[in-house]
C-alpha positions in Angstrom: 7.3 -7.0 -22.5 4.4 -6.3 -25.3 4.0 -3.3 -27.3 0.9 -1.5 -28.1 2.1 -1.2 -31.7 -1.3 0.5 -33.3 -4.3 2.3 -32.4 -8.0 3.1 -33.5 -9.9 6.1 -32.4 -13.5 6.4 -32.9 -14.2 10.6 -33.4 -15.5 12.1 -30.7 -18.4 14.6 -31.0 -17.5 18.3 -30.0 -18.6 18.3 -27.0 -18.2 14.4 -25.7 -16.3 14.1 -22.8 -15.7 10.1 -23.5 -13.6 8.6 -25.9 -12.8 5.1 -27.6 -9.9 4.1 -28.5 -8.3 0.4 -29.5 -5.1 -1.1 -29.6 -3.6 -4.4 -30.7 -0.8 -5.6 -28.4 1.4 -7.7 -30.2 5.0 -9.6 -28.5 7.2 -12.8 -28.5 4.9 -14.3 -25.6 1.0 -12.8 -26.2 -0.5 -10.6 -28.5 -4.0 -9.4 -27.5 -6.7 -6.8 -28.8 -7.7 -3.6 -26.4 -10.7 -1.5 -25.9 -10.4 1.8 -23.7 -13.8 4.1 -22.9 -11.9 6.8 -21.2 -14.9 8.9 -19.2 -13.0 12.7 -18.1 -15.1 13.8 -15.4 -14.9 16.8 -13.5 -12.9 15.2 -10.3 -11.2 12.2 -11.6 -10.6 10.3 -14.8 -12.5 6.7 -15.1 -11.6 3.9 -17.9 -13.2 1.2 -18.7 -11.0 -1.6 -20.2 -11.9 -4.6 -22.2 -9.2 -7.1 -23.4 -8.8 -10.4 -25.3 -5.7 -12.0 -25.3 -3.9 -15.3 -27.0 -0.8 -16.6 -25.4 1.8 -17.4 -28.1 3.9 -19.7 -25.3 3.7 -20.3 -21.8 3.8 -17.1 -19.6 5.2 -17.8 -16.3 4.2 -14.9 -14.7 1.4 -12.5 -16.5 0.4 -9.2 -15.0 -3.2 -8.2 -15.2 -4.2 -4.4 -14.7 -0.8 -3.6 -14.1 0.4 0.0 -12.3 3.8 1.7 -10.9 4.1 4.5 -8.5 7.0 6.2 -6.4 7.5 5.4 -3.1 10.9 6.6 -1.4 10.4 8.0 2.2 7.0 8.4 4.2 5.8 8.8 8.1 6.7 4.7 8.1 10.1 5.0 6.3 12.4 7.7 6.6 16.0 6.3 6.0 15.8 7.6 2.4 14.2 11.0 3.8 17.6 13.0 3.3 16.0 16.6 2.4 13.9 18.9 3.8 10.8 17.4 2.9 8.7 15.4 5.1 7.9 12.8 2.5 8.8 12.1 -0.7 6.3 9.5 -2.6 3.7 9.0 -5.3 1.3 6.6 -3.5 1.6 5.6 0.1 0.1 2.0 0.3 -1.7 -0.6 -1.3 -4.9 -1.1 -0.8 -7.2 -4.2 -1.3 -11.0 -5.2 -1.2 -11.0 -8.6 -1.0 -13.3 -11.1 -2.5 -14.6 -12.3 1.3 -15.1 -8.2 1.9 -12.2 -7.6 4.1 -10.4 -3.8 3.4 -6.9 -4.4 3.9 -4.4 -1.2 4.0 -0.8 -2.3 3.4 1.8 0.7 3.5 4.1 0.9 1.0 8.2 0.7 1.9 11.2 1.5 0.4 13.2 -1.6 1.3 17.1 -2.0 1.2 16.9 -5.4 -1.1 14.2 -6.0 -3.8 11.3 -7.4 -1.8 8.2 -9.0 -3.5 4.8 -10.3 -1.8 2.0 -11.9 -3.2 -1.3 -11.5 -1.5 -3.8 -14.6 -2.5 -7.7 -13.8 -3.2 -10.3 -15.3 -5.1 -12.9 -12.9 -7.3 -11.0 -9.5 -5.2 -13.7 -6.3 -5.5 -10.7 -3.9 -6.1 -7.4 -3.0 -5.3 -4.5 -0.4 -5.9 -1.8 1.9 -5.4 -3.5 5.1 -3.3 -2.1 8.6 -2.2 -4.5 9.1 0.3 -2.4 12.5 2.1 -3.1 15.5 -0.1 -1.7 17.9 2.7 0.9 20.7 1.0 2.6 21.0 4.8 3.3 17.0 4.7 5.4 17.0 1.3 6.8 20.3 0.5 7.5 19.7 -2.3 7.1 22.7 -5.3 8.5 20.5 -7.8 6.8 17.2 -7.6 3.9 18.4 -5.7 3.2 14.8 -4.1 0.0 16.5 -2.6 -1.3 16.7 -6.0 -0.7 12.9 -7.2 -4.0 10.9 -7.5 -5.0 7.4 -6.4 -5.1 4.6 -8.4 -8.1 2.2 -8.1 -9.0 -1.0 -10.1 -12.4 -2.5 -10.1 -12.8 -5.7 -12.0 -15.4 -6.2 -13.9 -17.0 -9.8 -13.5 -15.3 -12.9 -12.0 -11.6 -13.2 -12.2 -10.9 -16.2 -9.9 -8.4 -16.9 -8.1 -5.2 -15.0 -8.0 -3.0 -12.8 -6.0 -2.6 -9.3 -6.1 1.3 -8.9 -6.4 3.7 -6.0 -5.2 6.9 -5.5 -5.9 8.9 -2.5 -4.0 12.5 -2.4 -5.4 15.1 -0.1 -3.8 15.7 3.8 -4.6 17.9 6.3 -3.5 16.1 9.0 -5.4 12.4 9.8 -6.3 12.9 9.8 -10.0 12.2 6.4 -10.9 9.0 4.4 -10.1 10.2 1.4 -7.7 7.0 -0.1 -6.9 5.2 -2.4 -9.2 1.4 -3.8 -8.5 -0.9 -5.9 -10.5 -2.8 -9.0 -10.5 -1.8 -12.4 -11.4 -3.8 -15.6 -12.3 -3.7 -18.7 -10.8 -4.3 -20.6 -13.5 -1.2 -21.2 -15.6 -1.0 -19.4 -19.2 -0.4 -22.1 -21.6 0.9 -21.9 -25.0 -2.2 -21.2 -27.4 -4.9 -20.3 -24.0 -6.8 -18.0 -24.8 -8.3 -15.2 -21.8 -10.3 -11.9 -21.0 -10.0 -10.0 -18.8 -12.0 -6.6 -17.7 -11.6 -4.0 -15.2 -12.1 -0.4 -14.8 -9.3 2.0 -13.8 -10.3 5.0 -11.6 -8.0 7.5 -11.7 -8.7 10.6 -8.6 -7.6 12.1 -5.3 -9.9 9.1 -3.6 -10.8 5.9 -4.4 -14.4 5.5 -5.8 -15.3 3.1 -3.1 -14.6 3.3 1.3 -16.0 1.2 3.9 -17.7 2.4 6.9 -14.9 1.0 8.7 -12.1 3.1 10.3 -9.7 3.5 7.6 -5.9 3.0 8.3 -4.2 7.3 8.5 -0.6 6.7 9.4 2.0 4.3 10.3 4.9 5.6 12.4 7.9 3.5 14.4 10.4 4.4 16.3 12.4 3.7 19.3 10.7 1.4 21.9 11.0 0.0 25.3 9.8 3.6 27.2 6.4 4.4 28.6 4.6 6.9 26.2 4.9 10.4 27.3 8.6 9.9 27.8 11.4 10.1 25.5 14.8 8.6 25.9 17.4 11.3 27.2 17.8 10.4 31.5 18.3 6.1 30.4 17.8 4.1 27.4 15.7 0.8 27.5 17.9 -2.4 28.4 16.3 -4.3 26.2 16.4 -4.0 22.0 12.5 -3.1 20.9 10.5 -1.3 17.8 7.7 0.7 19.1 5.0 0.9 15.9 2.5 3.9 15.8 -0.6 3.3 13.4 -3.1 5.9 13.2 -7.0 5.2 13.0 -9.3 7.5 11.9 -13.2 7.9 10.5 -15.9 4.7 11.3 -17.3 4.7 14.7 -14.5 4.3 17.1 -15.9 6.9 19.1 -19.2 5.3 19.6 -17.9 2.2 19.8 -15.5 2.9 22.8 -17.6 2.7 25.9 -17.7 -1.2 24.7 -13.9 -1.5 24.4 -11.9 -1.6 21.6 -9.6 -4.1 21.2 -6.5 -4.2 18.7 -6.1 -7.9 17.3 -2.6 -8.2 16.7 -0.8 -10.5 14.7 3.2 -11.5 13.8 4.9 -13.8 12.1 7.9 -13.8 14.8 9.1 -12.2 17.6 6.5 -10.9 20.7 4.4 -7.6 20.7 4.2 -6.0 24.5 3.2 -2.5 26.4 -0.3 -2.5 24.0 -1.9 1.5 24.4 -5.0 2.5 22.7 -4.9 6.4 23.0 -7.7 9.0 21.5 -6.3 11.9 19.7 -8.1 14.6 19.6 -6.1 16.4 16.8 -7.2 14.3 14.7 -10.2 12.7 16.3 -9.0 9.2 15.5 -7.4 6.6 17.5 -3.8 5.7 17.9 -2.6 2.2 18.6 0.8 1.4 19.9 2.7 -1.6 20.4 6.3 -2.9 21.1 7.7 -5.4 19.2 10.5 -7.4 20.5 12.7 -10.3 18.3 13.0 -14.1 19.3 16.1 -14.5 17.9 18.8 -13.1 15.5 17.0 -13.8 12.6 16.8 -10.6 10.1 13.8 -12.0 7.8 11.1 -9.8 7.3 8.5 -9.6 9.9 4.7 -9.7 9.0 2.4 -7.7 10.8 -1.3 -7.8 10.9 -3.3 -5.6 13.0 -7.1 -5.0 13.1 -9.9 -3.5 15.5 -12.6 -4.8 17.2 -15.3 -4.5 20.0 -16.6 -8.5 20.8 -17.5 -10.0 17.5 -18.1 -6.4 15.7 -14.9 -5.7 13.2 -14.3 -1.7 13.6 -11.4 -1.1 11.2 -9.7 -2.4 7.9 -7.1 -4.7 8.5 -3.1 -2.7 8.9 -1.0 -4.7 6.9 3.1 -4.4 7.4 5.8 -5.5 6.4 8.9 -5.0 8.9 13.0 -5.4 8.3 14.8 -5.5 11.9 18.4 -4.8 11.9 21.0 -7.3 12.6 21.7 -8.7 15.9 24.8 -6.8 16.6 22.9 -3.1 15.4 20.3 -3.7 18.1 21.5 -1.2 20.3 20.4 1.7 21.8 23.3 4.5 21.7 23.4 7.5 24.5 24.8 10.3 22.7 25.3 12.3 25.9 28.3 10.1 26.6 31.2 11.9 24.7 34.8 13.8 25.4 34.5 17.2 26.3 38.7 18.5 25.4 
């Protein structure tokens, strides 16, 4: 990777609450020159970043506004929740504008091999690494105080092409190191001697700077499947294997959009989704959406889910982007734990 190797400040006036600083990035692949005009606002933190970079050989793969974050247990993922806390993570998904204007919420996972995805736009609005939960009660944590962390949001300035927005969510057993990686990544090959620009600003908060009128994505939960809802497993367990997903819907207008119907558009790249609800939960005056998903096969490949609402034509939520790993074939198995030896 580059360094930063040396830096410029320009002197700030007593009471200026932006400053300019520039650095020269120099490495064996690219060296570059840097301009940052770092705003500190009362609520969040905004930078504006101007770069010009020259490509010494040819850069395989080059990362463009890149970011890390935390993510090792959540309401989606709690293998690695082995405490007392509810959740344990810096950001909770990744979230992308996309250059056709779809708002696309893809929860973040703390996998048990290295997983990486690469999500192709052209000219994206903005994308990044969000904490959207600032809720003590859901972390309780007095140490890390995940309730506190802020969002991440990048808004590129100008054209950038086409691209993909890349995640990488490595494996962790612990919360002390950062195991996801996001950032953007040209199509266009870097060749030896090209030369490129790129700039973006980098809004650091609690929110991101920009929301949709849509009905934003609140929580993903899954769990056991294969039971109507009101009823959990104790008197029989399902026959058949199944993962029953839980994604929460709040904000837009659900509500006055309901006497139409509203209709979840459901999408997966294998297996079969069945025993579709759409319930309205008043706690937190948003919708839930529930679904079973049942494998084809034996196959353990990742399962991409894609989930979005509607009423007719009219599109009433982001899109819920997922990314599931079913067990093995021979863990698919529902256990009664009532069955023991009582000496």
């Amino acid at each position: 990777f580059p360094d930063f190797t040396a830096f410029w400040f320009e002197t700030p006036k007593a009471d200026d609450t932006t400053f300019v600083a520039y650095a020269l990035l120099d490495g064996a692949s690219v060296t570059g020159a840097y301009k940052f005009t770092i705003h500190c606002e009362a609520n969040r933190v905004v930078m504006e970043v101007e770069n010009h970079l020259y490509a010494r050989k040819a850069i395989r793969q080059i990362g463009i506004a890149p970011m890390t974050s935390m993510f090792s247990c959540g309401t989606n993922e709690r293998r690695m929740c082995n405490t007392y806390h509810p959740q344990i993570h810096d950001s909770d998904r990744l979230a992308m504008w996309s250059g056709s204007g779809e708002w696309i919420a893809r929860p973040l996972n703390n996998p048990q091999k290295l997983q990486f995805n690469a999500y192709q736009d052209e000219n994206p609005r903005g994308f990044g690494l969000l904490q959207l939960n600032h809720d003590f009660k859901d972390y309780q944590d007095v140490i890390g105080w995940y309730d506190k962390r802020p969002s991440l949001w990048v808004e590129p300035v100008g054209k950038w092409g086409k691209g993909a927005i890349n995640l990488m969510e490595i494996p962790t057993t612990g919360e002390t190191l950062d195991n996801i990686v996001c950032f953007w990544q040209p199509a266009e090959p870097v060749k030896a001697g090209s030369e490129f620009s790129f700039s973006y600003k980098l809004y650091w908060s609690g929110l991101p700077p920009v929301r949709s009128g849509l009905a934003r994505v609140d929580a993903t939960r899954t769990g056991i499947g294969g039971f109507p809802e009101g009823w959990a497993p104790g008197e029989h367990f399902p026959e058949t294997w199944c993962r029953r997903f839980a994604i929460d819907f709040v904000g837009g207008d659900l509500k006055a959009a309901a006497p139409k119907g509203i209709e979840p558009v459901i999408t997966l790249s294998s297996g079969t989704f069945k025993q579709v609800e759409i319930l309205y939960v008043e706690p937190m005056n948003g919708y839930r959406i529930l679904f079973d998903w049942y494998p084809e096969s034996d196959a353990t490949t990742p399962v991409e889910m894609r989930l979005f609402l509607r009423t007719k034509d009219e599109t009433l939520s982001e899109t819920w982007l997922y990314q599931y790993f079913p067990p093995p074939a021979d863990q698919r198995k529902y256990v009664d734990d009532r069955q023991m030896t009582v000496g």
